[in-house]
N, C-alpha and C positions, 0 to 999 in steps of 0.2 A: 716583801722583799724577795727578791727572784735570787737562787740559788745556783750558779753554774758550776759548773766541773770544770776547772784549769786544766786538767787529766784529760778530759775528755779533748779541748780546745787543744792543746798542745798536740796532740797524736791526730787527731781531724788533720792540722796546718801540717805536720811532715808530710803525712801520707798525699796531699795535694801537691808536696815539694814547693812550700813556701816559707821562705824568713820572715820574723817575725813582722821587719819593716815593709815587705812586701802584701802582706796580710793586710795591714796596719793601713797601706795605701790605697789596696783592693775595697776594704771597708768603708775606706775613709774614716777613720781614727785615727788619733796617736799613736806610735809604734809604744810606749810604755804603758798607755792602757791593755795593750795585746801581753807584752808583758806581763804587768799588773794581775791582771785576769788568771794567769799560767799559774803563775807562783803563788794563786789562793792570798792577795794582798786588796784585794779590790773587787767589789760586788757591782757589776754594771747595771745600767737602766734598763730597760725591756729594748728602748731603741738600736741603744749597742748592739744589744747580745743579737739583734735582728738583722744588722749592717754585717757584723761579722757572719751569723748563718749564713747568710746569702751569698758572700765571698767565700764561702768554703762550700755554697751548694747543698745545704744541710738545712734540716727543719729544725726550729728555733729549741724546740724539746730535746733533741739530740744532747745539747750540751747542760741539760737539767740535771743537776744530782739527782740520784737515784738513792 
């Protein structure tokens, strides 16, 4: 089970000045899995968490807890 940091993902998308649904579009997700993901409610696939790095320009470890 991959572990991400909601913390991490939520402060990544401000600092690019993106809503969540813009994110969500970028990655091509659902804006409530971007959601989801923030608020520590939801543990994504490797694929996700790899759709969203990419939208935000980040390598995929970036948003790994630590």
């Amino acid at each position: 089970m991959i572990i991400i940091s909601g913390k991490e993902l939520a402060i990544a998308r401000a600092k690019k000045g993106l809503t969540i649904t813009e994110l969500a579009i970028k990655a091509g997700v659902h804006r409530y899995t971007i959601s989801r993901i923030e608020k520590g409610m939801l543990t994504p696939r490797l694929d996700t968490v790899g759709k969203i790095a990419k939208a935000l320009d980040k390598p995929v470890e970036y948003f790994l807890e630590k």
